[in-house]
C-alpha positions, 0 to 999 in steps of 0.5 A: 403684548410680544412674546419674550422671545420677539422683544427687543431691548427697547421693549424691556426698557419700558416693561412694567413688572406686569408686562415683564411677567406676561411677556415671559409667560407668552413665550411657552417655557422657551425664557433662558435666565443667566445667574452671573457672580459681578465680584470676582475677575470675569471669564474674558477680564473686562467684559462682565459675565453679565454681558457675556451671558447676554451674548449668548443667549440669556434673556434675563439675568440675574446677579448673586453675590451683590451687595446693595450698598457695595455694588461692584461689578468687574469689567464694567465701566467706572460710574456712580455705584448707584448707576451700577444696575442701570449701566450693566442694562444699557451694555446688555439691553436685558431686564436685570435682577439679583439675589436677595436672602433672607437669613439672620445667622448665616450657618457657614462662616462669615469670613471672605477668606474661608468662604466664598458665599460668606454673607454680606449687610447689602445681600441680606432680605431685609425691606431697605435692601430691596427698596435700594435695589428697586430704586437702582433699576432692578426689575426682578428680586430672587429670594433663595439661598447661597450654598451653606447660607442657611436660608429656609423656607419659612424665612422666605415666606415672611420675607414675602409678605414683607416684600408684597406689603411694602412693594406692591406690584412694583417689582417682580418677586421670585422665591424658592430653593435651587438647593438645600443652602445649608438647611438638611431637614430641606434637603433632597425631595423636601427642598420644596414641596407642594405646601411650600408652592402654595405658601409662596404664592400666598405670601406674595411671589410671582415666579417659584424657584425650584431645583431642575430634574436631575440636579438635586438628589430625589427630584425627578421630573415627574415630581417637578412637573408636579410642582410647575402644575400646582404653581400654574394652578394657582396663577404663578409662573415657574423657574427651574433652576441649575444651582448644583455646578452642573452648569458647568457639566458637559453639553449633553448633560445640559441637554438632558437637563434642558429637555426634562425642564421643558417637559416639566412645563416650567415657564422660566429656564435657569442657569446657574453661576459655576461655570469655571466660577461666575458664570456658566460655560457660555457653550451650554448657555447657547446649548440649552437655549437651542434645546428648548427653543431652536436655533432660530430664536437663539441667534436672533436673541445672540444677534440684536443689536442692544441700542434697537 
């Protein structure tokens, strides 16, 4: 099996889920994963932030805001909304996945104008909506909480064991909070906790979310490491996540973030979308990904051509 980093677009073309995972875990915490928003106008106008990201370094990524049966991206070409997932793969030769959350009254208010997160039938949790998303092509499903949602932990686990009974291996699930979404009584240290880690991995998940040291209020590096060790222990992978805006912060704060990530032990690093807003700033992208794993594998990764 490559490694992630050593992996070419035609490798992840024909990736099983397994694969995918092993692939990832093989590359010893040096995975960039790219959180980019398809529905609103992107950085460079017609080219999608998706491909953007991509160009930069990211080896996943992982679009929030999609509605399953309104899927939109700006700046890809026109095709059949069914296609849309398929076509933003061919353009940027990454495995792609999205955001799915599982909450039934949304606590923030529901009108576009007055919200931007505000919540959508085809970006709720539910078992049709994953299953579209499967049949378009997606390869990994990330249940977590837009900000002000409202999305707790518990709903996360049964939406896992829905997930794991109706899917099986055949779609990578991650779960987990990279903030509080709205839920106070989750806040700060209690986002996650030890007992949420083995209730997710439990009920189903593969990869656990969790918030990056120095990014939430009280989550240190020493009680992340605590958490990636505990998921490890029980045969899951970890994703460390940039969800609080600081995405767009200055690139020696990406670094500091980026160093304590690594030294965490985490296996997957995560970028969030608010950069100036869809995507993060492209310079701390390629920032982290040269913080964590050098200058070499980043370029290399920048650099291949999508069509080998």
């Amino acid at each position: 099996m490559k490694r992630i980093l050593d992996c070419q677009s035609s490798d992840f073309r024909q990736m099983s889920p397994r694969e995918l995972l092993d692939a990832i875990a093989s590359g010893e915490g040096r995975t960039i994963a790219c959180e980019t928003i398809g529905s609103i106008m992107p950085m460079l106008g017609d080219v999608t932030n998706a491909e953007f990201a991509a160009a930069m370094g990211a080896d996943l990524l992982i679009l929030n805001v999609f509605d399953v049966h309104q899927p939109r991206i700006f700046g890809l070409p026109k095709v059949p909304p069914e296609d849309t997932i398929r076509k933003l793969q061919e353009l940027t030769g990454r495995p792609i996945a999205i955001n799915l959350e599982p909450v039934d009254d949304p606590l923030s208010s529901t009108d576009p104008e007055e919200n931007m997160w505000a919540m959508t039938a085809g970006r709720k949790a539910t078992v049709e909506n994953a299953r579209k998303a499967i049949g378009m092509g997606v390869s990994l499903i990330l249940l977590t909480g837009n900000p002000g949602i409202g999305v707790t932990n518990q709903a996360i686990v049964a939406t896992l064991k829905a997930y794991k009974e109706a899917f099986g291996d055949s779609v990578i699930l991650a779960a987990g909070k990279m903030h509080a979404s709205g839920i106070q009584s989750e806040s700060a240290e209690n986002i996650i906790t030890r007992e949420d880690v083995t209730a997710f991995a439990q009920a189903g998940a593969d990869i656990i979310l969790l918030p990056a040291p120095g990014t939430v209020p009280g989550i240190t590096m020493e009680y992340v490491r605590e958490l990636v060790t505990c998921a490890h222990s029980l045969g899951r992978l970890t994703m460390t996540a940039i969800g609080t805006s600081q995405e767009g912060a200055d690139v020696a704060t990406i670094r500091q973030i980026a160093l304590m990530c690594k030294m965490t032990g985490t296996d997957i690093h995560h970028l969030g979308d608010a950069g100036y807003g869809g995507m993060a700033l492209p310079e701390n992208i390629q920032a982290y990904s040269i913080a964590v794993r050098g200058i070499r594998h980043t370029y290399r990764r920048m650099a291949a051509s999508v069509n080998r």
